[in-house]
C-alpha positions as CSV (number, residue, x, y, z in Angstrom):
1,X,-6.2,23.4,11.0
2,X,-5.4,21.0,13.8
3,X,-7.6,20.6,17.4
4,X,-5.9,20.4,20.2
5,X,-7.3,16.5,20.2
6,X,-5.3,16.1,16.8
7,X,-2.1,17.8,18.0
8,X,-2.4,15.5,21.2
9,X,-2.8,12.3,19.2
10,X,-0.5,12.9,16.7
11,X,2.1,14.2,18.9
12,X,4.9,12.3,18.8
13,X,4.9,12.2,14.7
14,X,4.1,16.0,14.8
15,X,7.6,16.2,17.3
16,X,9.7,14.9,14.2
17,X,11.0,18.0,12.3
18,X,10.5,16.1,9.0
19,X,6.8,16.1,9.7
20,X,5.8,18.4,12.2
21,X,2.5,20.6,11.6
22,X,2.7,20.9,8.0
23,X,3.2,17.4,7.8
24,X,0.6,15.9,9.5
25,X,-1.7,18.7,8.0
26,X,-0.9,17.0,4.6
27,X,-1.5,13.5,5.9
28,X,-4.7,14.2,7.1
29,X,-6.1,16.5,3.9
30,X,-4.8,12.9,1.8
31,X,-7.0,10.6,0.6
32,X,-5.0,7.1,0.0
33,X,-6.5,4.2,-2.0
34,X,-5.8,0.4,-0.7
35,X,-5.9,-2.1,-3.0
36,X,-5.8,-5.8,-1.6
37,X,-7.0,-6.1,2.3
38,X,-5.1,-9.0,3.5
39,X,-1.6,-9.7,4.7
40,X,0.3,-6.3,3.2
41,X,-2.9,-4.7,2.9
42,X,-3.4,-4.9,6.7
43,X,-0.8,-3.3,8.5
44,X,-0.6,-0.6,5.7
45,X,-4.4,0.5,6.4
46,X,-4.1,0.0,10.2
47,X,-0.4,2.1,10.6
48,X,-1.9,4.7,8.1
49,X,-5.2,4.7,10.0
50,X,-3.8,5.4,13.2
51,X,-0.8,8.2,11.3
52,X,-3.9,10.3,10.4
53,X,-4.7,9.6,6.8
54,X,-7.7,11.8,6.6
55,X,-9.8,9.3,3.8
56,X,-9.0,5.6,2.7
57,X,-10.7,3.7,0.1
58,X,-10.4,-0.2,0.3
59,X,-10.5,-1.8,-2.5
60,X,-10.9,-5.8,-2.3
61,X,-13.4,-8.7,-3.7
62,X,-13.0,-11.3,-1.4
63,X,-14.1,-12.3,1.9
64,X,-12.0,-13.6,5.0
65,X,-11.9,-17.2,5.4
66,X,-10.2,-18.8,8.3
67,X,-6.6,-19.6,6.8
68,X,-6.4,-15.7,6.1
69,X,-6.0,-15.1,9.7
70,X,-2.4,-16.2,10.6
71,X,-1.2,-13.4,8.8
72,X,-4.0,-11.1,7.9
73,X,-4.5,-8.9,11.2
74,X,-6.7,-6.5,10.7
75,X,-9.2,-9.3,10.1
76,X,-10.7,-11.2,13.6
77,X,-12.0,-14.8,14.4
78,X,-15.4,-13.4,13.9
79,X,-14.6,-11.4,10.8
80,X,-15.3,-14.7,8.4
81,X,-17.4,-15.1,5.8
82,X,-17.6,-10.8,5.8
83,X,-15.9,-8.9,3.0
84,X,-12.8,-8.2,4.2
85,X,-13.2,-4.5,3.1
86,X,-15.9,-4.4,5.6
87,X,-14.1,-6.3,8.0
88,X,-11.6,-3.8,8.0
89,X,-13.1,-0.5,7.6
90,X,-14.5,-2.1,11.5
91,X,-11.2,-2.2,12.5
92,X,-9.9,0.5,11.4
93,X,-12.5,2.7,13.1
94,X,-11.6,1.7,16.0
95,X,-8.6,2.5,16.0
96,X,-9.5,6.0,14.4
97,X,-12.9,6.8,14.6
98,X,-12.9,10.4,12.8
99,X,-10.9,9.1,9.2
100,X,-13.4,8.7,6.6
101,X,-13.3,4.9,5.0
102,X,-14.5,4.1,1.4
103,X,-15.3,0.1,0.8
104,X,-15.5,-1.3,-2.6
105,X,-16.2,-4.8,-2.6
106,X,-16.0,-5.8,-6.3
107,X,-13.2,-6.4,-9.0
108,X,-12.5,-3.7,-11.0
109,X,-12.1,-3.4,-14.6
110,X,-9.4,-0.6,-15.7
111,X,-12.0,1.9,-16.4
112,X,-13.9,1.8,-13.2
113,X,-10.6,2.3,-11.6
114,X,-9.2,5.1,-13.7
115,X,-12.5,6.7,-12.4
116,X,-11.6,6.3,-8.8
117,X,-7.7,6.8,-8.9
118,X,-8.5,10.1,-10.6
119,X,-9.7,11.1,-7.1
120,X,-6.9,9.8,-5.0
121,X,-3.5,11.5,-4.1
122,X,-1.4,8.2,-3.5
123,X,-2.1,3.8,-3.9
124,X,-0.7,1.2,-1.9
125,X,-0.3,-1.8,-4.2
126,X,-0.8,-5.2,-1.9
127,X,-2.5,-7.0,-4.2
128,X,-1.1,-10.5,-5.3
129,X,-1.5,-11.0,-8.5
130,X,0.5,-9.4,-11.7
131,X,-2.1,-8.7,-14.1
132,X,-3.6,-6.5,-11.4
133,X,-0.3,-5.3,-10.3
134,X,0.2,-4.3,-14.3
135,X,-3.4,-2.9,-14.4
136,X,-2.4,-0.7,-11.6
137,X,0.7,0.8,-12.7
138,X,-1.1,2.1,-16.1
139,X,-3.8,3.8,-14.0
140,X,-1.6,5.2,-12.0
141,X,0.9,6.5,-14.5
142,X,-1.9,7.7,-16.9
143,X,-3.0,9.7,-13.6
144,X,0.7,10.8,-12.4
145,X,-0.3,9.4,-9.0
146,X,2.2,7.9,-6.7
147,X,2.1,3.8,-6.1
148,X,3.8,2.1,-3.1
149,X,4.3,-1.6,-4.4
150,X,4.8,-4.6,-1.9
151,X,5.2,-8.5,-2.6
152,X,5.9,-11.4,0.1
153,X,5.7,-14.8,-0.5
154,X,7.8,-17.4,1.9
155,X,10.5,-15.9,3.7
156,X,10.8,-13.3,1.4
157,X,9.3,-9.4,0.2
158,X,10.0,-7.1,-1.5
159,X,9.4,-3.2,-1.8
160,X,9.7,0.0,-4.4
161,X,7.6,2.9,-5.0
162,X,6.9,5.0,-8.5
163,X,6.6,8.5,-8.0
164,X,5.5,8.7,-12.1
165,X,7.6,11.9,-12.7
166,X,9.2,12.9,-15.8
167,X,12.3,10.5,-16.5
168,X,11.5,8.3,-13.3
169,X,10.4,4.1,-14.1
170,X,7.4,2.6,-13.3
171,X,6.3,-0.9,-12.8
172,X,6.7,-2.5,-15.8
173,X,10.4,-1.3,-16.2
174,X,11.1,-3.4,-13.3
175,X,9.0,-6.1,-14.6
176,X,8.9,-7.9,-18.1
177,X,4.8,-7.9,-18.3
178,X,5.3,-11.2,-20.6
179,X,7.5,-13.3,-17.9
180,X,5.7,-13.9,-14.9
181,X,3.5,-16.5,-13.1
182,X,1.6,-15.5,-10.6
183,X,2.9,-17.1,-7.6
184,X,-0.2,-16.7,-4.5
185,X,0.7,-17.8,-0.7
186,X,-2.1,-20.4,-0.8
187,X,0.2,-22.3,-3.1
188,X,3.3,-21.4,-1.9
189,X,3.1,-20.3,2.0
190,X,4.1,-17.3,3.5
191,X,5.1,-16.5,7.5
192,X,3.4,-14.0,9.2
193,X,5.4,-11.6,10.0
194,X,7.1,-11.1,7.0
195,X,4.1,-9.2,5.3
196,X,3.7,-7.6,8.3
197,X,7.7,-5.9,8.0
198,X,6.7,-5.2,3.9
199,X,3.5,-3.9,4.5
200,X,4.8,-1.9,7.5
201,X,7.0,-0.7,5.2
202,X,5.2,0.7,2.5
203,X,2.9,2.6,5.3
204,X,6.3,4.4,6.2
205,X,6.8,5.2,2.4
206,X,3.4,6.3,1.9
207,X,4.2,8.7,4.6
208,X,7.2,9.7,3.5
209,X,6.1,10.6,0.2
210,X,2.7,12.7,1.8
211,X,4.9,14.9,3.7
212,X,8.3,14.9,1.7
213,X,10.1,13.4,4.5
214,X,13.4,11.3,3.5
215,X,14.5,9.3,0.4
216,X,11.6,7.7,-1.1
217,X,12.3,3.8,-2.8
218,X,12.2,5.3,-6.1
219,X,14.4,3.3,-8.9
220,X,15.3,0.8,-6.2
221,X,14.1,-2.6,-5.4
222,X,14.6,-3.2,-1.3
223,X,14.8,-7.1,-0.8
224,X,14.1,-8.9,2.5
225,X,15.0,-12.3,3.2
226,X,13.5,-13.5,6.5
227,X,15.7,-16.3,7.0
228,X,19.0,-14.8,7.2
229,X,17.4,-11.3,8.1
230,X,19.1,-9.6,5.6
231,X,18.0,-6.3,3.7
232,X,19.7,-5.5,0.2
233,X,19.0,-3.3,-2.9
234,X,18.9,-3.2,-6.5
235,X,19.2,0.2,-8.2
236,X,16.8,-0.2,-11.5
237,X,16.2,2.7,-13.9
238,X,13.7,3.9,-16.7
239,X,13.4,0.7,-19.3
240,X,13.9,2.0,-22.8
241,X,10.8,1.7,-25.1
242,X,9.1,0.7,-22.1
243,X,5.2,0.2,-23.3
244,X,3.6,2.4,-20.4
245,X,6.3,5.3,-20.1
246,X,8.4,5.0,-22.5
């Protein structure tokens, strides 16, 4: 049940009929699991933080070094050579000091994270690299737990989500698991602000999909193209003989 601290603080979400009480009870009984803690990962931990997410597990290996800051804000001059889980789990209690954070500082092989996704009720994919990204998906669907994927790179991003319900697609319906590169920001630049607007995005599907609210991104590929400012959509489906849920 809410305090009168919570309903206070949560307010003006808890004033939106498509959250209201129930709502923001569900948000903060969730536990969400981060994976990646730099430029999507940060303002998807820091809106969710501050939304009321009740428990967050950060999931990264790496440590901030000074060219992560242009873009990676939850992360602070001071914050280098830490583990950017620990960098951010500082942060992000001061912004909410009464969420429980989880920090997990290592690579994970698939059957360490099957262990820990079991636990979860909903991921936020902002890693950026595909055999993770791939890795992810099968945990997830093997669990029927909802993942909120987001890419940038450039000028551009990218965002979908995968519910893993009967007849619904998953990552690698979208996604040929044979055809890609990997293609990182340190070797082909990103601005700013542009995985701020995906990440910021995927914190307001995550919501979405906690409380019911809307029309989550399910079976369609939102595009953003910084340059021009333009937002468009591809509608994808279920890929027949599809090797995770087919």
């Amino acid at each position: 049940m809410l305090t009168d601290e919570q309903l206070l603080k949560y307010s003006r979400q808890i004033m939106l009929p498509q959250i209201d009480i129930d709502g923001q009870q569900a948000l903060l009984n969730s536990h969400l699991l981060i994976l990646g803690l730099g430029g999507l990962g940060s303002p998807v931990a820091m809106y969710l933080a501050t939304a009321g997410i009740g428990e967050i597990t950060l999931i990264d290996d790496d440590k901030v070094d000074l060219s992560n800051l242009q873009r990676q804000i939850i992360h602070q001059q001071d914050s280098q050579e830490k583990y950017k889980v620990e960098s951010a789990k500082e942060s992000l209690l001061k912004l909410n000091s009464e969420i429980k954070i989880n920090c997990i500082n290592q690579r994970l092989d698939e059957k360490s994270l099957n262990n820990i996704i079991a636990s979860v009720d909903i991921v936020a994919d902002c890693c950026d690299n595909f055999e993770t990204r791939f890795m992810l998906n099968r945990v997830c669907f093997h669990n029927k737990k909802p993942l909120v994927s987001g890419a940038a790179i450039r000028w551009e991003g990218q965002l979908t989500s995968f519910t893993m319900k009967e007849g619904t697609p998953c990552y690698q319906c979208l996604y040929d698991k044979d055809s890609f590169t990997d293609q990182t920001c340190a070797h082909n630049g990103v601005v700013g602000p542009v995985v701020g607007i995906i990440g910021s995005m995927q914190a307001l599907e995550v919501i979405k999909l906690i409380t019911g609210s809307g029309k989550p991104a399910v079976g369609e590929l939102t595009l953003f193209d910084g340059l021009d400012m333009s937002f468009s959509k591809i509608k994808y489906g279920k890929k027949e003989g599809c090797g995770i849920c087919g």
